[in-house]
mmJSON file of the N, C-alpha and C atoms, coordinates in Angstrom:
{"data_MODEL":{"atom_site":{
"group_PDB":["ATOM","ATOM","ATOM","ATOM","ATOM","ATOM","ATOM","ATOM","ATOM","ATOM","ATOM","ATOM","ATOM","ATOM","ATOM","ATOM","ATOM","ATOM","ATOM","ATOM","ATOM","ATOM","ATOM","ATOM","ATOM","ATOM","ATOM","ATOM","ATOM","ATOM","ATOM","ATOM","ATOM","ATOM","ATOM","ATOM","ATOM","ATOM","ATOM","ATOM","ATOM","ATOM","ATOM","ATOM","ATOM","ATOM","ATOM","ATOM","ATOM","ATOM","ATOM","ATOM","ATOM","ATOM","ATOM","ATOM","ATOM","ATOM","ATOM","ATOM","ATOM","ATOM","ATOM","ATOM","ATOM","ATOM","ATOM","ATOM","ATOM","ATOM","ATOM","ATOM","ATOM","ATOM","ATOM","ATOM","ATOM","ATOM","ATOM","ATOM","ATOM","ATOM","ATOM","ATOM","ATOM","ATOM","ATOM","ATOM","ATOM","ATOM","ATOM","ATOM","ATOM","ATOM","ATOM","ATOM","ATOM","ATOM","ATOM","ATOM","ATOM","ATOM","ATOM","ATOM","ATOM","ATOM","ATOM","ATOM","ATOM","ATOM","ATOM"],
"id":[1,2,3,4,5,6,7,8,9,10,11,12,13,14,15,16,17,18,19,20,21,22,23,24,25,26,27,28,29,30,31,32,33,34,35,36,37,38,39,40,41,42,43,44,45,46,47,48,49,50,51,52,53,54,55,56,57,58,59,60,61,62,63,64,65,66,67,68,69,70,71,72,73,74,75,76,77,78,79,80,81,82,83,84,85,86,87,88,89,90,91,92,93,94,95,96,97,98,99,100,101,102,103,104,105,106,107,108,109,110,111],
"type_symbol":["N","C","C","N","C","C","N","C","C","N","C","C","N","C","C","N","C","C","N","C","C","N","C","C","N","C","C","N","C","C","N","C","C","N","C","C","N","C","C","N","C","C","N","C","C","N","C","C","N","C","C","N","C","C","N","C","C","N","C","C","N","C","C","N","C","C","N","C","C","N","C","C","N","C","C","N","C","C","N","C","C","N","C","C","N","C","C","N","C","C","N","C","C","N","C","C","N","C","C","N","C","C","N","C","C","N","C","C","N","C","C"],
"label_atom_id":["N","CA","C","N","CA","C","N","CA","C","N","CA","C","N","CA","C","N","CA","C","N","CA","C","N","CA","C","N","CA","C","N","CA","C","N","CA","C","N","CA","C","N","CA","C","N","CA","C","N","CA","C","N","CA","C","N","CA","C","N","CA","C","N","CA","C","N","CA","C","N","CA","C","N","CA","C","N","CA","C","N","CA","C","N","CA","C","N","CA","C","N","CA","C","N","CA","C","N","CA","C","N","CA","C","N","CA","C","N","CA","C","N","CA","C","N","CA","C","N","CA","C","N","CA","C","N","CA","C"],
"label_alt_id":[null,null,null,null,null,null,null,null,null,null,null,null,null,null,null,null,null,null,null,null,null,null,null,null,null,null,null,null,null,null,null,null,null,null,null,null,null,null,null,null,null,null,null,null,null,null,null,null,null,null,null,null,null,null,null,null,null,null,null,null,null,null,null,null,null,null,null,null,null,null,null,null,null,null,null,null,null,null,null,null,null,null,null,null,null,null,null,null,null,null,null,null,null,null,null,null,null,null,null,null,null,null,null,null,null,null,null,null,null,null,null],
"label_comp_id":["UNK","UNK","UNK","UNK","UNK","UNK","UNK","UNK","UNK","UNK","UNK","UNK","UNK","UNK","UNK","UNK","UNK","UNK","UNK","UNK","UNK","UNK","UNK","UNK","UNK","UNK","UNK","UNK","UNK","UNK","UNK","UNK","UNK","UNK","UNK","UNK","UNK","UNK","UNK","UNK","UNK","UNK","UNK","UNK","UNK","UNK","UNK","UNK","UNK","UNK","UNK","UNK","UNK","UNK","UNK","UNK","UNK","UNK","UNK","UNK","UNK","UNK","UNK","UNK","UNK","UNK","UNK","UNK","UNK","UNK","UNK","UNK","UNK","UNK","UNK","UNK","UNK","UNK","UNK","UNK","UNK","UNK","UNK","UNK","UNK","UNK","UNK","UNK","UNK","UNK","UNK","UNK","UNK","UNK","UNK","UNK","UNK","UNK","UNK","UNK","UNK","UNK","UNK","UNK","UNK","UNK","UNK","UNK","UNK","UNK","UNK"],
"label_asym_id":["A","A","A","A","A","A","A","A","A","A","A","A","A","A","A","A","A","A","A","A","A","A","A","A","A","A","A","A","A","A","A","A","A","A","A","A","A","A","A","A","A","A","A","A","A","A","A","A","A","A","A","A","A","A","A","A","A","A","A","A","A","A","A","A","A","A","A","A","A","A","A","A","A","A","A","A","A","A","A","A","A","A","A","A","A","A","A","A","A","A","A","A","A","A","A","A","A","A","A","A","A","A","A","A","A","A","A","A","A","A","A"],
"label_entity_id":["1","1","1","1","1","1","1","1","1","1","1","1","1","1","1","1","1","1","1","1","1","1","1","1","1","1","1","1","1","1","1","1","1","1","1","1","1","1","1","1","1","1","1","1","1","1","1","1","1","1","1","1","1","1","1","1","1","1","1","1","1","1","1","1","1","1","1","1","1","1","1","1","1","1","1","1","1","1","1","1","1","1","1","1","1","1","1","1","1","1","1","1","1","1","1","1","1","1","1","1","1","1","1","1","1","1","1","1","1","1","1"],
"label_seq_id":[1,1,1,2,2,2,3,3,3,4,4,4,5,5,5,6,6,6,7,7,7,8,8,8,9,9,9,10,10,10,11,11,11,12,12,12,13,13,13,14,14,14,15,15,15,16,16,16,17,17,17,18,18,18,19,19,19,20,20,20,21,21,21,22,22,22,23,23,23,24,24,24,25,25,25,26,26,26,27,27,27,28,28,28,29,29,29,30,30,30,31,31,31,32,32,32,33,33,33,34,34,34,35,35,35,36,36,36,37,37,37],
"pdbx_PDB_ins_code":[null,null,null,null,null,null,null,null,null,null,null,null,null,null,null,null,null,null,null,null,null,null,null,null,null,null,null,null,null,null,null,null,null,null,null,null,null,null,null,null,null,null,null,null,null,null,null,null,null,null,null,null,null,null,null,null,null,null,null,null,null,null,null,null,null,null,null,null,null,null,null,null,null,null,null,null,null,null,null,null,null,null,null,null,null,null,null,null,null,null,null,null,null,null,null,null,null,null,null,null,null,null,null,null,null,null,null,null,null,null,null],
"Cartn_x":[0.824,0.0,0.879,1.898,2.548,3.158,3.525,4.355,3.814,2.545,1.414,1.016,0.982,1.676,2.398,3.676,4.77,4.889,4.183,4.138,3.631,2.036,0.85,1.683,2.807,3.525,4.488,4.733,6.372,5.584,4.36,4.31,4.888,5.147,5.871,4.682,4.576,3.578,2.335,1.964,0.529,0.461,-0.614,-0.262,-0.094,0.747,0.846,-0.31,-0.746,-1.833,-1.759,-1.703,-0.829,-2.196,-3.407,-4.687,-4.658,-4.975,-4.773,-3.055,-2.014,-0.95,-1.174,-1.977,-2.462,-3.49,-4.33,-5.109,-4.284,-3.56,-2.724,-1.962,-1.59,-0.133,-1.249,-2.031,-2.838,-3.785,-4.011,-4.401,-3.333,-1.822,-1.08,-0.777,-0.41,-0.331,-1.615,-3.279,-4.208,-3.776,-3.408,-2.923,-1.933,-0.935,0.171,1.575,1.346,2.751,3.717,4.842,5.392,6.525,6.649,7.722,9.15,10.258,11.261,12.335,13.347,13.353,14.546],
"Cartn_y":[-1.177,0.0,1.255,1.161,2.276,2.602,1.281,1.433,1.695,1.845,2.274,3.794,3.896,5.309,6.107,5.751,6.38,6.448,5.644,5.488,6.766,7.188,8.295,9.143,9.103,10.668,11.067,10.296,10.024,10.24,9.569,9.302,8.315,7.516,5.948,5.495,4.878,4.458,4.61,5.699,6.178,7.575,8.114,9.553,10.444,11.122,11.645,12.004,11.852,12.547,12.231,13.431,13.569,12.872,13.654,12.63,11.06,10.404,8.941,8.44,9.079,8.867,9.238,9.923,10.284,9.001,9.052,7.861,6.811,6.266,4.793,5.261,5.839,6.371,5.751,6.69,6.605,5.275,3.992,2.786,2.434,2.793,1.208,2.14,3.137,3.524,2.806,2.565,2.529,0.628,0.069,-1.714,-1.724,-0.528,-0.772,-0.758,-0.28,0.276,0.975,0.93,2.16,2.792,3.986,4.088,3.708,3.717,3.578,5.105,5.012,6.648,7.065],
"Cartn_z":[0.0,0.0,0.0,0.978,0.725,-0.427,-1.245,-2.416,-3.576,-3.384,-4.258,-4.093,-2.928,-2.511,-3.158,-3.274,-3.727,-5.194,-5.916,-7.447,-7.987,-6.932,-7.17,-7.071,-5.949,-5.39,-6.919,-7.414,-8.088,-9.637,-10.076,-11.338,-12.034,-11.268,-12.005,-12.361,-13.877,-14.16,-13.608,-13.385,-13.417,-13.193,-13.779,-13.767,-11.801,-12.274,-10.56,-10.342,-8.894,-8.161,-6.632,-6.05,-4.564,-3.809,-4.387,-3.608,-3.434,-4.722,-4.482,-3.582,-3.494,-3.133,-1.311,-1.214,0.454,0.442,0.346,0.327,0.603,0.006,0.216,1.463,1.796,2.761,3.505,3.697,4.908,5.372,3.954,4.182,4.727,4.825,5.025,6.422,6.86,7.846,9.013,8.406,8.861,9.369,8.211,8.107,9.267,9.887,11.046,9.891,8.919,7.904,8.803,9.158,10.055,8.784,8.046,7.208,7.917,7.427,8.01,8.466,9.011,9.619,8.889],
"occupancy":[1.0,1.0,1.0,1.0,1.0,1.0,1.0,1.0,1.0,1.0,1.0,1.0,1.0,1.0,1.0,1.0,1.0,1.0,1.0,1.0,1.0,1.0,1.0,1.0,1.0,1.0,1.0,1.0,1.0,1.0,1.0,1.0,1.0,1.0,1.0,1.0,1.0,1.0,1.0,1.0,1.0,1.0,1.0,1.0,1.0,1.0,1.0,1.0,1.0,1.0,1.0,1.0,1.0,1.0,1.0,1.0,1.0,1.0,1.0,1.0,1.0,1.0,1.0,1.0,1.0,1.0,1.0,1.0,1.0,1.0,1.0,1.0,1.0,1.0,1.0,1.0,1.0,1.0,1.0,1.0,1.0,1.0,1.0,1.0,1.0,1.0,1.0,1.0,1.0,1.0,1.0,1.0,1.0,1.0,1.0,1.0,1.0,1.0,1.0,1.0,1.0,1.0,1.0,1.0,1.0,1.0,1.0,1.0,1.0,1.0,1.0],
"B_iso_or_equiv":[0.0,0.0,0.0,0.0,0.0,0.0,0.0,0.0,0.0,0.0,0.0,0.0,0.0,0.0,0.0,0.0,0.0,0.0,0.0,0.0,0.0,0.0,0.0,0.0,0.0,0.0,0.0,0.0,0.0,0.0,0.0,0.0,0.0,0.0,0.0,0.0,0.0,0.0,0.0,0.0,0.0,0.0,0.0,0.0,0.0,0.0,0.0,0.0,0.0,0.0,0.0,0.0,0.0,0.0,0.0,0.0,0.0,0.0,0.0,0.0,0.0,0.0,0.0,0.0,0.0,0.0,0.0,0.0,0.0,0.0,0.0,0.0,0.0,0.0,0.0,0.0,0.0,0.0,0.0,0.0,0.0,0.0,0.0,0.0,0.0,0.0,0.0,0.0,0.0,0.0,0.0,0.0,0.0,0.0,0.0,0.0,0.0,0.0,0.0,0.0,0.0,0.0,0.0,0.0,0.0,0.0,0.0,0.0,0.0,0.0,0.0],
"pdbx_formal_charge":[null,null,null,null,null,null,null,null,null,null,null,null,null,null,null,null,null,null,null,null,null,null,null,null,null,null,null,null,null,null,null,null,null,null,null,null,null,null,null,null,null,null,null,null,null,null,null,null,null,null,null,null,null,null,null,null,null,null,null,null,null,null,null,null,null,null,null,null,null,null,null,null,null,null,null,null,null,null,null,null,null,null,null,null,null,null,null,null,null,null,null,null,null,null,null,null,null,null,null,null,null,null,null,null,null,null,null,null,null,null,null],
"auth_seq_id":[1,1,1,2,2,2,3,3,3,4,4,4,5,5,5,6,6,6,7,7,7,8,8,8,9,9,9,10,10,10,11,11,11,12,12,12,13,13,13,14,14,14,15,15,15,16,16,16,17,17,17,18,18,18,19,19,19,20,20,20,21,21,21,22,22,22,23,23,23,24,24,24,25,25,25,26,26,26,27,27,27,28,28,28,29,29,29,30,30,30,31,31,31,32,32,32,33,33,33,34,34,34,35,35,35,36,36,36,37,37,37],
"auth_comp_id":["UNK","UNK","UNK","UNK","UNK","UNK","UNK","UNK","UNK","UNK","UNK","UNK","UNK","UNK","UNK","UNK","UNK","UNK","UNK","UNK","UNK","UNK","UNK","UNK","UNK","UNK","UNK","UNK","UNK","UNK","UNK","UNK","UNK","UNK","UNK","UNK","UNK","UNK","UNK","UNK","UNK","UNK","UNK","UNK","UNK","UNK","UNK","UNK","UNK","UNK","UNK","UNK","UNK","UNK","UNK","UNK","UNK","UNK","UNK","UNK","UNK","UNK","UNK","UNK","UNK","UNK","UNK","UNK","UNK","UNK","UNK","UNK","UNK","UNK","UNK","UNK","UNK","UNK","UNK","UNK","UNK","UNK","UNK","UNK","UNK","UNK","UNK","UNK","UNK","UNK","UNK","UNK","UNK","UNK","UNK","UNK","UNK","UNK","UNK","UNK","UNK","UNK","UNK","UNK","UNK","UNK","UNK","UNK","UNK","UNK","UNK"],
"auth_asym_id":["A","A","A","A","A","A","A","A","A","A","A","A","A","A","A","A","A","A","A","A","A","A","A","A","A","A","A","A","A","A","A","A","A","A","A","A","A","A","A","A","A","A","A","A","A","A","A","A","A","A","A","A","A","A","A","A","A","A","A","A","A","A","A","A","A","A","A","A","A","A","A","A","A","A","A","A","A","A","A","A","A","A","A","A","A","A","A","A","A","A","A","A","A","A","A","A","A","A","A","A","A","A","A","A","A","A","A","A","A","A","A"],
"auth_atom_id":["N","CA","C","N","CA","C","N","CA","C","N","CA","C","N","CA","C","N","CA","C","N","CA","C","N","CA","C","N","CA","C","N","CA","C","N","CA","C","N","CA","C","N","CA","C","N","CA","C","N","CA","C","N","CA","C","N","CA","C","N","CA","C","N","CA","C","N","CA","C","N","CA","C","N","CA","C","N","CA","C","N","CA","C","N","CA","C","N","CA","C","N","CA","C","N","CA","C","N","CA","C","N","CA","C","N","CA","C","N","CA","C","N","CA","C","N","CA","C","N","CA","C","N","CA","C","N","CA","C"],
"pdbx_PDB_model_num":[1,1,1,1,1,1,1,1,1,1,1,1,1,1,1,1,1,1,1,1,1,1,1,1,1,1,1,1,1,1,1,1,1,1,1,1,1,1,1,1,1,1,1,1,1,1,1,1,1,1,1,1,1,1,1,1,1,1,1,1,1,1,1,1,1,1,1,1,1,1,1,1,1,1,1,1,1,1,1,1,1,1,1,1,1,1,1,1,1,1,1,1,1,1,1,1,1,1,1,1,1,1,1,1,1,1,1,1,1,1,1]
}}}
């Protein structure tokens, strides 16, 4: 989820969009995702 995340943030294969890229952050954060520091 997060890495689906970062695709939306980045535009890797799919068009950027910071919305859907918050959305995921915030599912895998919601799943117990912790980023790393």
């Amino acid at each position: 989820m997060h890495n689906l995340g970062d695709l939306y943030e980045q535009g890797h294969g799919v068009a950027r969009d910071h919305t859907k890229a918050r959305e995921w952050f915030g599912k895998a954060t919601h799943a117990g995702y912790i980023p790393p520091r």
